[in-house]
N, C-alpha and C positions, 0 to 999 in steps of 0.2 A: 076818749083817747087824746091823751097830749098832741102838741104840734112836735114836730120832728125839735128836736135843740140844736142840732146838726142842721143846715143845710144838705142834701143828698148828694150834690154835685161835688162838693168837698169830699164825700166820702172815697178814698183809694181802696182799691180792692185790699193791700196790707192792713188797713185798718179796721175794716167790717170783718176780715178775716179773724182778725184779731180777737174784733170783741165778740163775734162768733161762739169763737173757741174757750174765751173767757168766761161766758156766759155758760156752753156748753159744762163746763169744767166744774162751774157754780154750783149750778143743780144736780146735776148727777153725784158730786161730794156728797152735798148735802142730803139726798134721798137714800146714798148706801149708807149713811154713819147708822142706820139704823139696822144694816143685816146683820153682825153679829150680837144685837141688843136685843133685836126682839123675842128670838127661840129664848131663852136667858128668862125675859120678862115674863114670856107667854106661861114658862115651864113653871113661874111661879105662882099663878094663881089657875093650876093644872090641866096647864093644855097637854096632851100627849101628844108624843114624836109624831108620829103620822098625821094628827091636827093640823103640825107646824108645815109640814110636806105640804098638808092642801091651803093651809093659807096660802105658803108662797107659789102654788099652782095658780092661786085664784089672780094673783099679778101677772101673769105671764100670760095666762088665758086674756084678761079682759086687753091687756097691751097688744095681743094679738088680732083680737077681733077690730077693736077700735082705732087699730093703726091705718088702714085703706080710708076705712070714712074719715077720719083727721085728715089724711093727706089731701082728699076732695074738695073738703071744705076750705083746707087752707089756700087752694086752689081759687077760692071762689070766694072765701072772705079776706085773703090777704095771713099772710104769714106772720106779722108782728101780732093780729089781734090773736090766729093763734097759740101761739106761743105766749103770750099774757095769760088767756084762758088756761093753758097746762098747767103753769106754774102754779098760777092760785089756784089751783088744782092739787096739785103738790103739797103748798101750802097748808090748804086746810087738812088736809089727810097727815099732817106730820105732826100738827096740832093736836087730833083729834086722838093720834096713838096715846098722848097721855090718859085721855078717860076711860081707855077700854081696859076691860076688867073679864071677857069671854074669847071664848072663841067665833064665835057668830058677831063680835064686835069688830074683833083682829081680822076677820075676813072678810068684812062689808069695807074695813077700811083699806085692804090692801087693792080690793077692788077697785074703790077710788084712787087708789094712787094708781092702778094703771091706765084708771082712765087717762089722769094728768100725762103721763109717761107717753101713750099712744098721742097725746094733742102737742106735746112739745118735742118730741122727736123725729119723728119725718116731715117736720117742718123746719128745722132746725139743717136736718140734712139736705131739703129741698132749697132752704136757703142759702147753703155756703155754693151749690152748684149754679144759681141763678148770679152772686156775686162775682164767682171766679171767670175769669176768660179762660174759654178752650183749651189754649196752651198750656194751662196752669190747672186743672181741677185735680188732676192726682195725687202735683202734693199737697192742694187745698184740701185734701180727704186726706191724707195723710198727717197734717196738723191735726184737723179739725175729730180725727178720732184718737189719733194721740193723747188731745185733750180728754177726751171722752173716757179714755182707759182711764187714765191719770185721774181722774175724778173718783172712777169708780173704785181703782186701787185702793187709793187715799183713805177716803171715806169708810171702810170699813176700819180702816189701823186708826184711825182718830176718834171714829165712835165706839170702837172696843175699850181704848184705853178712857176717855171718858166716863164710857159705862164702870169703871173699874175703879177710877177718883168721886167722880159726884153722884154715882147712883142713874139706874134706866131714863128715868123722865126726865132728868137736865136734859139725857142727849136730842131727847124729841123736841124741846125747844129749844136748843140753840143750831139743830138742822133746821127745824121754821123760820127759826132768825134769819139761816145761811138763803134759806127758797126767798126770803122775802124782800131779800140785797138783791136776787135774781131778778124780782120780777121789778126791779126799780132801776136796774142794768137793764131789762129789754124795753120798758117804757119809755127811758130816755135817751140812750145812745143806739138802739137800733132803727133804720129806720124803715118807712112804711112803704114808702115810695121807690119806684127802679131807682139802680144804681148804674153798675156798670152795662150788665146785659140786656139783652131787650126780652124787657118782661112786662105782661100783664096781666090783670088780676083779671078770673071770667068772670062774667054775668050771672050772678046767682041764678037768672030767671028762665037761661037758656038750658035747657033737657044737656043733661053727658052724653057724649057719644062715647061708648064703649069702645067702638071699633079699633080706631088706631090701638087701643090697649091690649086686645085679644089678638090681634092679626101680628102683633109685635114677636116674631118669634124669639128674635133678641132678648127682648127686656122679661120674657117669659122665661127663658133658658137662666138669665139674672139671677129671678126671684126661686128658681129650682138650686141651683148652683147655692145660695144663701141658704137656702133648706136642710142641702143635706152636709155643708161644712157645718152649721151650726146643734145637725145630730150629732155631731161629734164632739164640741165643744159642750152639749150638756151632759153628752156621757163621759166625758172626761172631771166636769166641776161634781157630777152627780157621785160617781164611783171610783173614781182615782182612789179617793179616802181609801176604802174598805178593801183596794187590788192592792194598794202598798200596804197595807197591816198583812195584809196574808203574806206578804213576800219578805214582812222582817221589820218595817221600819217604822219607829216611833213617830212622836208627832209633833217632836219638832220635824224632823227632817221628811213629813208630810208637809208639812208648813210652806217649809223652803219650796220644796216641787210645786205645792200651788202660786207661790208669788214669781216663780220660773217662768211660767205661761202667758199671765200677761204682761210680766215686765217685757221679756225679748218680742211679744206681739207689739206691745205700745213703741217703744226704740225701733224698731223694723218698719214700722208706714212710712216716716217721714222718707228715710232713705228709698224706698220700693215706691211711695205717691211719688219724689223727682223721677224715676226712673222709669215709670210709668208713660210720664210727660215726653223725656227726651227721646226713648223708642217709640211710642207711638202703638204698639204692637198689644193693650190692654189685654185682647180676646185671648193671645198667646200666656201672657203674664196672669191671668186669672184662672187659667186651665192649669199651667202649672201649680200657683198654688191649692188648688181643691185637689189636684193628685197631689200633693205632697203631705196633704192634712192628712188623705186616707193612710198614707204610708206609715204617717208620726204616730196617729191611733192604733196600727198594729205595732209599731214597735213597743209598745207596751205588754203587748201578751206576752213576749220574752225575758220581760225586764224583771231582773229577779235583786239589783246593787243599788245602793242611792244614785251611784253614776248613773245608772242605765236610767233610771227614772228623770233624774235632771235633763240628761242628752235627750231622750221622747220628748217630756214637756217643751225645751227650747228647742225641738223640730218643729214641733208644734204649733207655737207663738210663730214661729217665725212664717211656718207657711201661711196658718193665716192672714197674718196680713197683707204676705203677696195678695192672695186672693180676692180682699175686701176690698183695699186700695182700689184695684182694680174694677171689681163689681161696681163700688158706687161712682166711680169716672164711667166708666159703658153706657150704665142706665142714666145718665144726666146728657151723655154722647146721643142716645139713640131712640130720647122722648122728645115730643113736643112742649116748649117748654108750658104753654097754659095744664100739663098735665103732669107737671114734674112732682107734684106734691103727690097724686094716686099712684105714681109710679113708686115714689119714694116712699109712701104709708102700705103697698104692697110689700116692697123690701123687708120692712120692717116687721110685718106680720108673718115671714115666710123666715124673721130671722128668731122671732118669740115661737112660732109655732116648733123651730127645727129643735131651739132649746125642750120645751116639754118632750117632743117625741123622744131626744134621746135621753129625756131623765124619765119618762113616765115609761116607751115603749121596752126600752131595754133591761129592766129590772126581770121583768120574765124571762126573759131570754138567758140572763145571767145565773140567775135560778135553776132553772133547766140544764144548763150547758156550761158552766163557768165562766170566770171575768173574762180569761184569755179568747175565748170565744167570741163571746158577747162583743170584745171590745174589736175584734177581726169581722165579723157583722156590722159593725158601725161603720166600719171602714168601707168594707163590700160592698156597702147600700149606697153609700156618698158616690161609689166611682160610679154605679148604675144611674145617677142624675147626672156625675158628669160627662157622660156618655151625652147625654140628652144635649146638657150645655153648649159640647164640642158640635154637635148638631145643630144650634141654632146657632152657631158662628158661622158656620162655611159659608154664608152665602152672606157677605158683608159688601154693604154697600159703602159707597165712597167718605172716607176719612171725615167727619165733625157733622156728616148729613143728618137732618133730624127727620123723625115719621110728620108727616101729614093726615088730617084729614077726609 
């Protein structure tokens, strides 16, 4: 591992933020350019539809499983080597999509990439909370996932059209190219060492104490709260498609309703992380937006106009983010920080897991009962955690206090 190029003391929190988010914005481009290229690729050398389902299962699975032990270790080896490990992680799995020619190839490697995904993401977010002061971490989440959409937006609209000029395999290396600027952005301008907050790295050799993490009703209620907004958001990327075809509307103007969602989500943090900061009141601000997800997700069972569909999705986007902003300012408020990374690889696990439940759980249910149903069940279920959530607020202790030992 390089020497820092940067002295750390040099480093302003504006600036680490920065390249944070730069960084963030890098890899996540470059790892979506491949979602609208691969079904495409796959369908050519005759993966069927339902194949292409459990590939992209098989990434959300392993990013789920591997997001908590990432966030431990980052804990414990330090958050730049993690974050190196992800990428070339990324890397090689963006590589390798050029030689696969099966289905059992396209799924060994999608697996890899979430290994990479689970090792450079709750680290990535455990790093912007360790750089920001107290005062400031909401709209440091507020950037910092800004960024994050904005990548993920992007990157599918640049590797579609790609795919469309030079043919599937260019786009898988020149997203390699994009991962390999990444990991040459976190080798040399990030650095290893504290910056602004007092942080440090455990002892590989000391046993985890679980405790403070299980006894945390807080950051438990967090990672529930992340759970059931994020049923929602898979059941909306999952089945939106196939409720507006029923209801009349082409595909452009399904199009439009999906870039609806997370443009006014992405534009909505920065303004809701300031606002987060200056009230102070996160637990209040987090509550409302998980009620207001459940509410945007039934407004869809009525929605029969493009308006009505537009107006749902930008309810949508927008409460999420209240909500998120929120969530990831609480849990960096009410961990210790040597445990900020398992706190943060839990989040993250509980935000992969909420996706599959609402694309895999709700298809039956849809089945059975129709969309409008289905998508009022998603709803109902999210407010049954946030019940739970509003439960592990009330008993809040004093304003920036962290858990102990």
């Amino acid at each position: 591992m390089p020497k820092d190029p940067i002295p750390a003391k040099r480093h302003s929190f504006a600036a680490l933020l920065t390249l944070c988010c730069l960084v963030t914005f890098g890899c996540y481009f470059a790892v979506s350019m491949r979602l609208p290229v691969v079904p495409l690729y796959a369908r050519g050398f005759g993966v069927s539809t339902s194949q292409i389902g459990m590939i992209n299962a098989a990434f959300f699975l392993m990013a789920g499983l591997l997001s908590l032990p990432s966030g431990i270790l980052s804990d414990r080896l330090g958050r730049k080597r993690m974050a190196v490990c992800g990428t070339v992680v990324l890397f090689i799995g963006m590589l390798l999509l050029c030689f696969s020619r099966s289905f059992f190839s396209l799924a060994g490697i999608y697996l890899l990439l979430g290994v990479g995904m689970a090792a450079f993401s709750p680290t990535m977010m455990s790093w912007v909370s360790k750089i920001s002061p107290l005062t400031h971490i909401g709209r440091a989440y507020g950037w910092y996932t800004t960024a994050l959409f904005c990548g993920m937006g992007m990157g599918p609209a640049v590797g579609g059209a790609l795919g469309e000029w030079i043919g599937f395999k260019p786009v898988f290396l020149i997203a390699a190219t994009f991962v390999a600027v990444t990991i040459w952005a976190v080798l040399w301008f990030l650095p290893a060492r504290k910056t602004v907050s007092d942080h440090t790295i455990g002892n590989p050799r000391q046993p985890l104490n679980w405790r403070p993490i299980l006894t945390n009703r807080r950051l438990i209620g967090c990672w529930l709260a992340a759970f059931g907004a994020n049923i929602i958001a898979g059941s909306f990327f999952s089945f939106l498609p196939l409720l507006a075809h029923d209801r009349g509307l082409d595909v452009g103007q399904i199009g439009i309703v999906y870039l609806v969602q997370p443009l006014t989500n992405a534009l909505s943090r920065i303004p809701f992380g300031t606002i987060s900061d200056r009230i102070g009141r996160r637990n209040y601000q987090a509550l409302a937006g998980v009620v207001l997800a459940s509410l945007s997700i039934a407004i869809f069972a009525p929605a029969v106009t493009f308006v009505h569909f537009l107006l749902a999705a930008s309810s949508l986007g927008v409460s999420l983010a209240i909500a998120f902003t929120s969530l990831g300012a609480l849990i960096a408020e009410t961990t210790e920080s040597r445990l900020l990374g398992l706190a943060m690889g839990g989040y993250n696990s509980f935000i992969y897991f909420g996706q599959m439940a609402g694309s895999i759980g709700l298809g039956p249910l849809i089945e059975a009962m129709g969309f409008g149903a289905g998508f009022l069940l998603a709803g109902a279920f999210n407010l049954f955690l946030v019940c739970f959530f509003a439960w592990s607020m009330l008993e809040r202790s004093r304003d920036n206090q962290k858990i102990s030992t």
